[in-house]
C-alpha positions in Angstrom: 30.4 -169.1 -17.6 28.4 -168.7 -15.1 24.9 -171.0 -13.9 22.1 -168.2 -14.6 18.6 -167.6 -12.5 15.0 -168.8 -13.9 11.9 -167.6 -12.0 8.5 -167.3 -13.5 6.1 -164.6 -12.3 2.4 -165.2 -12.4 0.9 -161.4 -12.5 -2.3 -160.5 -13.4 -3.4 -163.7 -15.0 -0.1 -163.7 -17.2 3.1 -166.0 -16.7 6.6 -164.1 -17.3 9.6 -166.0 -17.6 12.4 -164.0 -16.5 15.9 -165.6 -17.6 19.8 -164.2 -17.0 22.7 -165.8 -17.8 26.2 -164.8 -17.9 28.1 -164.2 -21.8 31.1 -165.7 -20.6 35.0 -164.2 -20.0 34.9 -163.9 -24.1 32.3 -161.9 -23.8 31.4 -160.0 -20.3 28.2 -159.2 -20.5 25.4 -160.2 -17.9 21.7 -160.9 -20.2 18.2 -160.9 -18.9 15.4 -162.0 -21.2 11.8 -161.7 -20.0 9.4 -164.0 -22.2 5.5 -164.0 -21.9 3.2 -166.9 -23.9 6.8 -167.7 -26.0 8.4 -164.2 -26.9 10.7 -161.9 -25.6 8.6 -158.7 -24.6 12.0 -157.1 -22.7 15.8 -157.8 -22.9 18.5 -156.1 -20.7 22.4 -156.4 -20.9 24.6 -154.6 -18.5 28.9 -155.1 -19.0 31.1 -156.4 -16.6 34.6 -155.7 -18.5 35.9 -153.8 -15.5 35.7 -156.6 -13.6 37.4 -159.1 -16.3 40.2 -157.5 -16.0 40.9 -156.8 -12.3 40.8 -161.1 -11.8 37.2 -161.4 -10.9 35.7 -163.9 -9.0 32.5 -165.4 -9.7 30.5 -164.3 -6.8 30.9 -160.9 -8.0 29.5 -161.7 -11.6 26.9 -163.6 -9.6 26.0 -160.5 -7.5 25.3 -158.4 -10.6 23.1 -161.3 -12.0 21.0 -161.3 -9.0 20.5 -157.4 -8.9 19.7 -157.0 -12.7 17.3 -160.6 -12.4 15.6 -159.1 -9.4 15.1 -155.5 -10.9 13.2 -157.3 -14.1 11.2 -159.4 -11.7 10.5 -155.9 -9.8 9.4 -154.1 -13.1 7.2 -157.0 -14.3 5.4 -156.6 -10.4 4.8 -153.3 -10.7 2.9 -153.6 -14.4 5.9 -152.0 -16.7 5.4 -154.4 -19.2 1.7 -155.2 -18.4 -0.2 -154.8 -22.4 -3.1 -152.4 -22.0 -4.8 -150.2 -18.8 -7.6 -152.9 -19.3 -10.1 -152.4 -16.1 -8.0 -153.6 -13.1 -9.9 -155.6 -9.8 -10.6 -153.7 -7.1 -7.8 -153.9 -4.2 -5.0 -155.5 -7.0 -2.5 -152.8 -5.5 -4.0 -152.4 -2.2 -1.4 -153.5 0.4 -2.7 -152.7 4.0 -3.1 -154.7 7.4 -6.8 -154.0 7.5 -9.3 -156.2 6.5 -11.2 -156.6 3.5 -14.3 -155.5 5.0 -12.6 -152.4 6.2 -11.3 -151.5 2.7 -14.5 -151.8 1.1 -16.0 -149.8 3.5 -13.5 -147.0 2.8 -13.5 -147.4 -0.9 -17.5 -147.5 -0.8 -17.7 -143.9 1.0 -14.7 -142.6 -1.0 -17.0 -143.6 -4.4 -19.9 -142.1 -2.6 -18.2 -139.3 -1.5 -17.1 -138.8 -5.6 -20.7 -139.4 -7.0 -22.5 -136.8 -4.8 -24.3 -134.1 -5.9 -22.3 -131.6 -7.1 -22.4 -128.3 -5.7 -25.4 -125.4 -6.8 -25.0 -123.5 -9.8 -24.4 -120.0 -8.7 -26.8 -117.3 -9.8 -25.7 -114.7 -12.1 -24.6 -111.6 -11.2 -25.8 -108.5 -13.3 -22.8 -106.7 -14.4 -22.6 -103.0 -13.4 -23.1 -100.1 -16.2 -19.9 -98.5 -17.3 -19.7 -95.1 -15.3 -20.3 -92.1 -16.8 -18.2 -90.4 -18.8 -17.1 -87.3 -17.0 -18.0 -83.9 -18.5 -14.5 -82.1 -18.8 -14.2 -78.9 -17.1 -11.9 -75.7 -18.3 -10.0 -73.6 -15.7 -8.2 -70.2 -16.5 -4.4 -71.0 -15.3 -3.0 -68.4 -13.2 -0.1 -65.9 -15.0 3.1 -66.5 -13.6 5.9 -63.8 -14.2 9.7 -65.6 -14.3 12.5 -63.2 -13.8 15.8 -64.0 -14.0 17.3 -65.5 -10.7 20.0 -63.9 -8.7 23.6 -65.0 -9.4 24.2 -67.5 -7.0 27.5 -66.8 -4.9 30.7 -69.4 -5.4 31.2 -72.0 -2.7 34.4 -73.7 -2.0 34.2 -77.3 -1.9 35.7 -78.8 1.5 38.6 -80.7 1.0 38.1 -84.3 2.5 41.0 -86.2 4.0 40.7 -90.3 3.5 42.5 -92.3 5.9 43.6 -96.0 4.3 41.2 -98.6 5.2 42.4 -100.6 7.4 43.7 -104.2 6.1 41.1 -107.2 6.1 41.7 -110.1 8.1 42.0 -113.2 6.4 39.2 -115.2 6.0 39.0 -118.5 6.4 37.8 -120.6 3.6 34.2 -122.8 4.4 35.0 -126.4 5.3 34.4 -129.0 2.4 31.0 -130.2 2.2 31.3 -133.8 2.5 29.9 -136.1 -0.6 26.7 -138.3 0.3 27.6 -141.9 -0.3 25.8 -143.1 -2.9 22.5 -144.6 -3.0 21.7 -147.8 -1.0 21.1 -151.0 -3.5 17.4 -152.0 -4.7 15.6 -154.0 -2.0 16.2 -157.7 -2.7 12.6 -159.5 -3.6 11.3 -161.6 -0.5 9.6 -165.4 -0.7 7.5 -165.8 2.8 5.8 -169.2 1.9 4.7 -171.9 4.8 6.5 -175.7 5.0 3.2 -177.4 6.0 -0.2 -177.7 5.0 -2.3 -176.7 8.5 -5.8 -175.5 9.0 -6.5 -172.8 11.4 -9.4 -172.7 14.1 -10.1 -170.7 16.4 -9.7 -171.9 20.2 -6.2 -173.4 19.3 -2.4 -173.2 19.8 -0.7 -174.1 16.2 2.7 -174.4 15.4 3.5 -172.2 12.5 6.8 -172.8 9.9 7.7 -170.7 7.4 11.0 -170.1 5.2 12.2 -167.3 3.7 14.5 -166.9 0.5 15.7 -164.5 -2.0 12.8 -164.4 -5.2 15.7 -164.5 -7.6 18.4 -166.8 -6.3 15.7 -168.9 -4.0 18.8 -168.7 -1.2 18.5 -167.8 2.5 19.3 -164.2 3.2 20.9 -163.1 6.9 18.9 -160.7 9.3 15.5 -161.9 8.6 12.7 -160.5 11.1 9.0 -162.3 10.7 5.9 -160.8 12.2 2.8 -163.0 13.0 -0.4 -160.9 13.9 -4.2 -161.4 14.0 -6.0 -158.9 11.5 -10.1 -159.2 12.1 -13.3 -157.1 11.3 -13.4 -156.7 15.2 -10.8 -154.2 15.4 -7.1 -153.2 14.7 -4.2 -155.7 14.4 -3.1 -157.5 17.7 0.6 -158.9 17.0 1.0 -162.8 17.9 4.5 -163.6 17.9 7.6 -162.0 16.4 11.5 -163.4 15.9 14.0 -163.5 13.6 14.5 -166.3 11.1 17.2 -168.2 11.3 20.9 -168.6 9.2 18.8 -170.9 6.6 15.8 -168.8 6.5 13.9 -170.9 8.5 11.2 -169.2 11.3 8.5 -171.2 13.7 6.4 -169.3 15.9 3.7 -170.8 18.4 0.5 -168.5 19.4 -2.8 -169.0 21.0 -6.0 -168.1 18.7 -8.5 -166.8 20.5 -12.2 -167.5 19.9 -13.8 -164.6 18.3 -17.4 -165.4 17.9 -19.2 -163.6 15.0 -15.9 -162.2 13.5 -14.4 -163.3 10.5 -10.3 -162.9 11.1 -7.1 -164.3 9.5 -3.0 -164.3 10.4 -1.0 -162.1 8.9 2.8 -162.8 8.4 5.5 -160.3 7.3 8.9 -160.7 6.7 10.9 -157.7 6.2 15.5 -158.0 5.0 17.6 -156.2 2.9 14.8 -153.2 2.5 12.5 -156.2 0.7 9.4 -157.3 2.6 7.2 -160.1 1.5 3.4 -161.3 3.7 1.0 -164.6 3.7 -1.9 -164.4 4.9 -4.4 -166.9 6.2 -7.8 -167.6 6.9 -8.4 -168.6 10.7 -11.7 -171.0 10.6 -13.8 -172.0 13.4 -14.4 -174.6 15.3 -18.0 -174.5 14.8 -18.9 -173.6 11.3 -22.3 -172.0 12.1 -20.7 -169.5 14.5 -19.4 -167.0 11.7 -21.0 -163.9 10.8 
């Protein structure tokens, strides 16, 4: 039997327990349990027997824990087992490298946009009388005379010659079209999350660590790329500094902040493997506190 994965997921105020385990060789099965405030509110099993009897070896059972336990944790993100459609807060979905100011902005013209005036109410249109019923009118037909029609002489039918059609060439049968290969595998759940504890001010160089793992196993993951850039109510992103992380998930990135008098601005850092992709954000301050806007 195998060690299983824990991981709890704090969503929407609400803290889900997700738990898999392997059955053991007696019984192949690979469990996940989600509980929420002590119950079970979702249970999945998937078999592995195939595997038990070609010799397995444990990192294959292992594999297929981490895909089912990061497919729950997926579901529970993206409110499958959330209780009721209870009012949500604005921007809980909202995912975007603008700034907050700039998507309220947007959303207040798109609810302004939706509460306008509606358009006029059309006057009616009289409907037209029915026409006139049309006074019938009676017209003598002419006499026709029919005599009988003259005996038509016999023609003789040509006789038509067919040739044999000539023989069809063989026609070569289409090429096979080839099967797509099946799907790619779900994207593996990201962890950006920083090593220190560091306050950000304008006018300053910082020295920026981060580490990146796998949500469900909490390991390092190969072919990591992290993106620092400066998001602001000034204008559009401006990218700081970009590199890959290293073989233990480890990235550091240096950058100069610039002063930005009267604009309220923040880093922004994305790290994208395995088709997952995971941010942290935070707020830049400044040096001198009565320079904000």
């Amino acid at each position: 039997m195998i060690t299983g994965f824990n991981t709890d997921i704090d969503h929407r105020d609400r803290v889900f327990h997700v738990q898999t385990e392997d059955k053991g060789v007696g019984n192949p099965q690979v469990e996940t349990l989600i509980y929420c405030g002590g119950e079970i509110v979702a249970s999945r099993r998937s078999s592995y027997s195939e595997l038990a009897e070609e010799n397995h070896t444990e990192d294959e059972v292992l594999r297929r824990m981490e895909l089912q336990h990061q497919e729950m944790i997926r579901e529970i993100l993206n409110g499958h087992y959330d209780d009721s459609e209870e009012l949500k807060p604005f921007g809980h979905s909202i995912i975007t490298n603008r700034s907050l100011d700039e998507v309220v902005l947007e959303f207040l013209a798109t609810q302004a946009a939706e509460d306008g005036p509606g358009p006029a109410a059309a006057d009616p249109v009289p409907e037209a009388p029915p026409p006139a019923a049309a006074t019938p009118t009676q017209v003598d037909a002419p006499t026709v005379v029919v005599g009988p029609a003259p005996a038509a002489e016999p023609v003789e039918a040509p006789r038509l010659r067919r040739d044999p059609a000539p023989a069809a060439d063989p026609v070569a049968a289409p090429p096979a079209v080839p099967t797509p290969p099946a799907s790619a595998e779900p994207a593996v759940v990201l962890r950006l999350e920083p090593l220190d504890e560091m306050v950000l001010l304008e006018g300053t160089r910082p020295n920026l660590r981060l580490k990146v793992t796998a949500e469900a196993s909490n390991r390092p993951l190969t072919d990591v790329y992290v993106t620092v850039s400066l998001i602001s109510t000034a204008g559009p992103t401006h990218e700081l500094f970009s590199a890959p992380a290293d073989a233990q998930g480890y990235f550091e990135a240096s950058f100069e902040i610039p002063e930005m008098p009267g604009v309220n601005a923040a880093i922004l850092c994305e790290a994208v493997a395995a088709g997952g992709r995971a941010e942290y954000r935070q707020l830049i301050f400044k040096t001198d506190p009565t320079a904000g806007a």
